[in-house]
C-alpha positions in Angstrom: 0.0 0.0 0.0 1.3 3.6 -0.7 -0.3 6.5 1.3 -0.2 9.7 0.3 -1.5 12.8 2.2 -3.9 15.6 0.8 -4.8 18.7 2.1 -8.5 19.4 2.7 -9.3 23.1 4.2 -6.9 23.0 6.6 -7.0 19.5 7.8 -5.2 16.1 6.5 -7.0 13.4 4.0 -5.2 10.4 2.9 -5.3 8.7 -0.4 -4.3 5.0 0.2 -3.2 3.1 -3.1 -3.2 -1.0 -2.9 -2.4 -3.2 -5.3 -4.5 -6.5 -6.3 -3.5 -9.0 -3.5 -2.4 -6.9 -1.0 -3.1 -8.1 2.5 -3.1 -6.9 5.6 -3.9 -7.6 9.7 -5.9 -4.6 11.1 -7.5 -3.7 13.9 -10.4 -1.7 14.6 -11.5 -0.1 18.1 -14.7 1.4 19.0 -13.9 5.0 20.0 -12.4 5.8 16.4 -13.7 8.4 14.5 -12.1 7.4 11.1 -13.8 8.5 8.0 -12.7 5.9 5.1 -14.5 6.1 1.9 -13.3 3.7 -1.0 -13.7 5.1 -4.7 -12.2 2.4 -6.7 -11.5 -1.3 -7.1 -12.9 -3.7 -4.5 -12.1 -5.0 -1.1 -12.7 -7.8 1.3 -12.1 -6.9 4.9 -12.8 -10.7 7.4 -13.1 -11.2 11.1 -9.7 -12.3 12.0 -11.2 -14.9 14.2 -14.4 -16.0 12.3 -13.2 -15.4 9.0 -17.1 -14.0 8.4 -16.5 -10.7 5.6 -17.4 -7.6 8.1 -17.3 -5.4 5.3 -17.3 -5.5 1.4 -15.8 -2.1 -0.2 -16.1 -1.0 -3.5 -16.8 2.6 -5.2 -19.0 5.0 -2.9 -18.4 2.3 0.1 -17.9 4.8 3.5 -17.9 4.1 7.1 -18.5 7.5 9.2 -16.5 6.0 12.3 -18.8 3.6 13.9 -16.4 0.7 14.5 -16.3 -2.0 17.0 -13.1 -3.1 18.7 -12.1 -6.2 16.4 -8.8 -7.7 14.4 -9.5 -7.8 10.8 -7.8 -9.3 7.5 -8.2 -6.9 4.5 -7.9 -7.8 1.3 -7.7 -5.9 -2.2 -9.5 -8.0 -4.8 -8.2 -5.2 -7.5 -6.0 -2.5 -7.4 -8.3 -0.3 -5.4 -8.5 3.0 -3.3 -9.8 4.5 -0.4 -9.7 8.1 1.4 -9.2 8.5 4.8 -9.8 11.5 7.7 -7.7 10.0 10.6 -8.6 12.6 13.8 -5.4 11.7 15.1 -3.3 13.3 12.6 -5.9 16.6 13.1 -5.7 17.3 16.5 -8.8 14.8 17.2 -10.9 16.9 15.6 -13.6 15.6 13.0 -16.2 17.9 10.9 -18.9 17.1 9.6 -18.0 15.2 6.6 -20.6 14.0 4.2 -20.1 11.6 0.9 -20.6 13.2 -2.3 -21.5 11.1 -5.3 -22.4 11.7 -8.9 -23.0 9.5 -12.0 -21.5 10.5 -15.2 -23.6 12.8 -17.1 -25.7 13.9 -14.0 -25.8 17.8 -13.4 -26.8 19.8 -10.3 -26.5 23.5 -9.3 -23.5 24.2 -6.3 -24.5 26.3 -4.0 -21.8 29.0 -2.4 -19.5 28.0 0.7 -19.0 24.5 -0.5 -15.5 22.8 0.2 -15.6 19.3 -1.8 -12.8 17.3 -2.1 -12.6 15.6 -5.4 -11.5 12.0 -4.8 -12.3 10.8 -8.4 -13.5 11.5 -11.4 -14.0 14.9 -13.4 -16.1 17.4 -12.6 -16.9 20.7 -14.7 -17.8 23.6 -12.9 -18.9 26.5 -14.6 -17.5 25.1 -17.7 -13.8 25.0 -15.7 -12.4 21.6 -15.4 -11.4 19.6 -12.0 -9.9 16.0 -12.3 -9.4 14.5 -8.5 -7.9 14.4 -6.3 -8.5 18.5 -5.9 -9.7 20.1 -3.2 -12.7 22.0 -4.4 -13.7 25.3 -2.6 -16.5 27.0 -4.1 -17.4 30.9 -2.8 -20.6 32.1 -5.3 -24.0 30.4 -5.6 -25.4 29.3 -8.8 -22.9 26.8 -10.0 -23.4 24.7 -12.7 -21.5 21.3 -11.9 -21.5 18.1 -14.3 -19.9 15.0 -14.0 -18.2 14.2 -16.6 -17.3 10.7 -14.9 -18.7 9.1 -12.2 -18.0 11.2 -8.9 -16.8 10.3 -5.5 -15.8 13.3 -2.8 -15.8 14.3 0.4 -18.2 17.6 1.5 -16.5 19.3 4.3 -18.9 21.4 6.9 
């Protein structure tokens, strides 16, 4: 796995890269806050002791934190990716992070005082361009925003 770190108004967002195959002994407790929000490939993520699948992550996949205190085996089916807000490298704090997902082709209007991170995809805003991973912040209302791939981001409160 390769980890990469992102800024995202003002805090720290990590992109984590894995290759098909790679495995790897976690553990997971209950008073974590973690955001993780996978936007490519496909992952299989056991019960260390049961061996039961605990979670199946693929594209728009995201856990907002609420964990119980396991050991886990991950797997990456496919190269895949996943995002991750880790409170511990941002002074424990965590904002209000929502998932934002689009389809290709799909339009909306963006309203002002909107901080998106741009995992993946392309987005065109007011006929400018944005390829993720960008940090997104938009100031004026009335924005015309189409996906020009499929979408996955981060909204930041």
């Amino acid at each position: 796995m390769k980890r990469k770190p992102f800024a995202a108004f003002g805090r720290i967002l990590y992109g984590n890269y894995y290759e098909a195959g790679y495995t790897v002994d976690a553990a997971t407790y209950a008073d974590s806050k973690t955001v993780l929000l996978f936007t490519e490939g496909d992952f299989t993520v056991r019960d260390k002791n049961t061996g039961e699948v605990v979670y199946q992550c693929g594209p728009g996949w995201i856990n907002y934190g609420n964990y119980d205190d396991r050991s886990l085996i991950a797997t990456a089916n496919k190269d895949s990716v996943s995002w991750c807000y880790d409170p511990k490298v941002n002074q424990n704090y965590v904002p209000p992070i929502n998932l934002f997902e689009m389809k290709q082709g799909q339009s909306m209007i963006m309203d002002s005082n909107t901080n998106l991170f741009l995992c993946k995809g392309t987005l065109l805003v007011n006929e400018k361009q944005f390829v993720g991973p960008y940090q997104l912040a938009v100031r004026t209302n009335g924005n015309t925003v189409l996906a020009l791939t499929d979408i996955y981001g981060l909204l930041f409160r």
